[in-house]
C-alpha positions as CSV (number, residue, x, y, z in Angstrom):
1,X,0.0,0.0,0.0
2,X,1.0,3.3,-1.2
3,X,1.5,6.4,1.3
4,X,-0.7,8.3,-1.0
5,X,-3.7,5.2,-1.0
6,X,-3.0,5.2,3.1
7,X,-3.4,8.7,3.1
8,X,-6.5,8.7,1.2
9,X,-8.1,5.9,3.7
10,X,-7.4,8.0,6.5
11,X,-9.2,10.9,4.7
12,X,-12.3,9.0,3.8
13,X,-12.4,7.7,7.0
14,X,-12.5,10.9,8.5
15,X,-15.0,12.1,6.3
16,X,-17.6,8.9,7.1
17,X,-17.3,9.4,10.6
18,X,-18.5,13.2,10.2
19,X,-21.5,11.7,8.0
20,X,-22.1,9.2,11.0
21,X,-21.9,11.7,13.7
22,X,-24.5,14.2,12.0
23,X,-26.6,11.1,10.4
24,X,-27.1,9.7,14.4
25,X,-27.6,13.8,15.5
26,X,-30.3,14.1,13.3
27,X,-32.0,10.7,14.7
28,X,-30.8,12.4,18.2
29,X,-28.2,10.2,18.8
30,X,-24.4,11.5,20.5
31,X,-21.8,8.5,20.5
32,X,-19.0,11.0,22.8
33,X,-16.6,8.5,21.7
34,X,-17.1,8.1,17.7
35,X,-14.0,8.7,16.1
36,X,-11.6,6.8,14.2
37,X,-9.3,4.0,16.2
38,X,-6.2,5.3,16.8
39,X,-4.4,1.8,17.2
40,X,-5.3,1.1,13.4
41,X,-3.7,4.6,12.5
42,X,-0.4,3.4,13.7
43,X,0.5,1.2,11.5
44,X,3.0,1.9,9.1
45,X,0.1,1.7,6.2
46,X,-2.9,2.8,8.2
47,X,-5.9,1.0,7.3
48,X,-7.9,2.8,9.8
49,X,-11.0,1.6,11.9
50,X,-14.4,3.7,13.1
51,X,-14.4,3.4,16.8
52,X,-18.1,3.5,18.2
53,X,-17.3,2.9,21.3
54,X,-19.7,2.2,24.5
55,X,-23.1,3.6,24.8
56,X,-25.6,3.8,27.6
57,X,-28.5,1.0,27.3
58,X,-30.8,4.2,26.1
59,X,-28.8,5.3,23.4
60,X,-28.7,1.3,22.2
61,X,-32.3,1.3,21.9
62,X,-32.2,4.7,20.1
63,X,-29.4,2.9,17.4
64,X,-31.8,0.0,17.0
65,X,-34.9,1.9,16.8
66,X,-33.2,4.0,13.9
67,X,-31.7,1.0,11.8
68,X,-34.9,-0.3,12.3
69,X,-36.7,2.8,10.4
């Protein structure tokens, strides 16, 4: 992998997890933690990772209920 392609998977990355974040605001949704895992971005041809992270037991219902839609 090329450190132009890694590049590029690190910017479209970024960009999908500002789609995520205002596509779960909109269904009222805040995941505090949403961001991209920085243990993928260390290696030497990033390949990165969305981190979720943990949620509350409401704000799972709220996910599911939204999928579900």
């Amino acid at each position: 992998m090329t450190a132009r392609h890694a590049a590029h998977c690190v910017e479209e990355a970024e960009e999908v997890v500002k789609e995520l974040r205002a596509a779960l605001a909109k269904a009222g949704i805040a995941l505090p933690s949403l961001d991209l895992d920085p243990v993928s971005l260390a290696r030497e041809a990033p390949c990165p990772l969305i981190e979720l992270g943990r949620c509350s037991v409401e704000t799972a219902r709220r996910i599911a209920a939204a999928v579900l839609r």
